[in-house]
C-alpha positions as CSV (number, residue, x, y, z in Angstrom):
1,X,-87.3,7.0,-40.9
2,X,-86.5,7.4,-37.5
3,X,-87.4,4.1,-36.4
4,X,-85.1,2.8,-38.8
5,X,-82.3,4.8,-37.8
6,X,-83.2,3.5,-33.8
7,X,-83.0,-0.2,-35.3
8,X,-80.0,0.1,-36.9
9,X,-78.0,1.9,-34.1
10,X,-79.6,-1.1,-31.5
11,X,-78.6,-3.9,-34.3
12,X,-75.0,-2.5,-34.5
13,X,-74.6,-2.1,-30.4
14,X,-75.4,-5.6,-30.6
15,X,-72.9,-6.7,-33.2
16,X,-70.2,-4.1,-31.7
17,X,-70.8,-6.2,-28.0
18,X,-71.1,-9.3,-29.6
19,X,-67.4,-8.5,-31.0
20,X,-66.3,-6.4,-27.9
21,X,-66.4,-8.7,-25.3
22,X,-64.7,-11.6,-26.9
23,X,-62.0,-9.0,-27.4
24,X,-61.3,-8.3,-24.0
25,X,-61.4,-12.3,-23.0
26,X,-58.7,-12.7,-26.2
27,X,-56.6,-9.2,-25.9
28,X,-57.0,-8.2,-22.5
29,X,-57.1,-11.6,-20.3
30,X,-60.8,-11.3,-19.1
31,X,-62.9,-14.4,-18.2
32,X,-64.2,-16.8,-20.6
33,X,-67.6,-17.0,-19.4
34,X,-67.9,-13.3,-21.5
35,X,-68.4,-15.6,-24.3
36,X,-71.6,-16.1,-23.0
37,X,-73.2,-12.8,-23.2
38,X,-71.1,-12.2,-26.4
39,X,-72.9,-15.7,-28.0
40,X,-76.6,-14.1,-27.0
41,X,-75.7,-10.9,-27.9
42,X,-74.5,-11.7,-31.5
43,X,-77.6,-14.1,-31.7
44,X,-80.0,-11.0,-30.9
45,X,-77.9,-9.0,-33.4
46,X,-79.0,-11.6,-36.2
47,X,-82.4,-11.9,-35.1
48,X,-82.1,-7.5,-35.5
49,X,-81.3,-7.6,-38.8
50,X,-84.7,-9.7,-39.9
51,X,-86.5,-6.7,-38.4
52,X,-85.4,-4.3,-41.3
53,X,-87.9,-3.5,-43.5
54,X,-86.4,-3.8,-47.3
55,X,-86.1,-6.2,-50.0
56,X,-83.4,-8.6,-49.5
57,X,-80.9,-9.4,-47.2
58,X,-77.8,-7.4,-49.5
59,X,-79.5,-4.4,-48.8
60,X,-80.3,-4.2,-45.3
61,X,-76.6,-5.7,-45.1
62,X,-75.2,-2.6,-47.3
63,X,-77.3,0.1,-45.7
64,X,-76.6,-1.4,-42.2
65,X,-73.1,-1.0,-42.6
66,X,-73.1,3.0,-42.7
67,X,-75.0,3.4,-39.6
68,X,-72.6,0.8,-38.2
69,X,-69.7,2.8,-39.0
70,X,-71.2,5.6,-37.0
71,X,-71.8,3.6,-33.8
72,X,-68.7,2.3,-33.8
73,X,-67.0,5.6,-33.7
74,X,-69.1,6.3,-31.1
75,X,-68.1,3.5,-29.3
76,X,-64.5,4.6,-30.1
77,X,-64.6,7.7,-28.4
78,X,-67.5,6.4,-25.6
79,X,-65.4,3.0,-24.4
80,X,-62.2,3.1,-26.1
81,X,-61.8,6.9,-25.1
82,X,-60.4,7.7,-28.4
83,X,-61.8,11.0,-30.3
84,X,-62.9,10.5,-33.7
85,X,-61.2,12.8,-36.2
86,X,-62.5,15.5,-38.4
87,X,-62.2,12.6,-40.8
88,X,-63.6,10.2,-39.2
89,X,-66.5,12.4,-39.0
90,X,-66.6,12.9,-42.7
91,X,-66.4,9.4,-43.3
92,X,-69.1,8.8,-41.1
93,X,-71.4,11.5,-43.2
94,X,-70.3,9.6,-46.2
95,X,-71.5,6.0,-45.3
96,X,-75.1,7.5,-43.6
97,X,-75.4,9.4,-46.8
98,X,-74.9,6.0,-48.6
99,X,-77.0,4.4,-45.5
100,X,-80.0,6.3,-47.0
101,X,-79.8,6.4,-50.5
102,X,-80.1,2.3,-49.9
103,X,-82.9,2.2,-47.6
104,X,-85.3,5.6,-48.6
105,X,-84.9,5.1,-52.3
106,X,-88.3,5.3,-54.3
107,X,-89.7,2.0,-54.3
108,X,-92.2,1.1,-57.4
C-alpha cells in the first residue's frame, strides 16, 4: 500500500512540474527553454502512470486523481505559499478516501 501511495505522489510531482513550469514561461515571463524540462517531465509522468498496478487505464486514472489533489495542495502551500483551508483539507480526505476504495478494493 505504501509503495503505491510513494508512486502516486512521484507520478503527480511529475505532472504538477510538467504543468508548473510552462506556467511560469506563459504567466510569469520566464525562459522558453523551461519547456524543455517541462516536455521530459510530463513524458516521465506518462511513463509513471504504466507503473500502477491495476486493471485498466480508467482506474489508475480515477484513483490517481485523489492523491493528485493532495500533492497539489501541497504544492500550494510549499511553492505557491498559499495555506490550504480547513476545506481544502477535507476535500483532500475525501478524494484519498475515494483514492483507496479504487485501488485496495477486493479483487476476485
Amino acid at each position: 500500500m505504501l509503495n503505491t501511495l510513494l508512486l502516486f505522489i512521484a507520478t503527480a510531482l511529475t505532472e504538477i512540474v510538467g504543468c508548473y513550469l510552462p506556467w511560469l514561461w506563459l504567466k510569469q515571463g520566464k525562459p522558453a527553454w523551461l519547456l524543455v524540462p517541462a516536455a521530459a517531465s510530463l513524458a516521465l509522468f506518462a511513463w509513471l502512470l504504466t507503473l500502477h498496478d491495476t486493471a485498466g487505464a480508467g482506474r489508475v486514472y480515477a484513483a490517481y486523481g485523489g492523491v493528485y489533489i493532495g500533492v497539489a495542495l501541497v504544492w500550494l502551500w510549499a511553492v505557491d505559499g498559499i495555506r490550504p483551508t480547513p476545506w481544502d483539507v477535507a476535500g483532500v480526505l475525501v478524494a484519498l478516501a475515494g483514492m483507496a476504495l479504487i485501488m485496495f478494493q477486493p479483487r476476485g
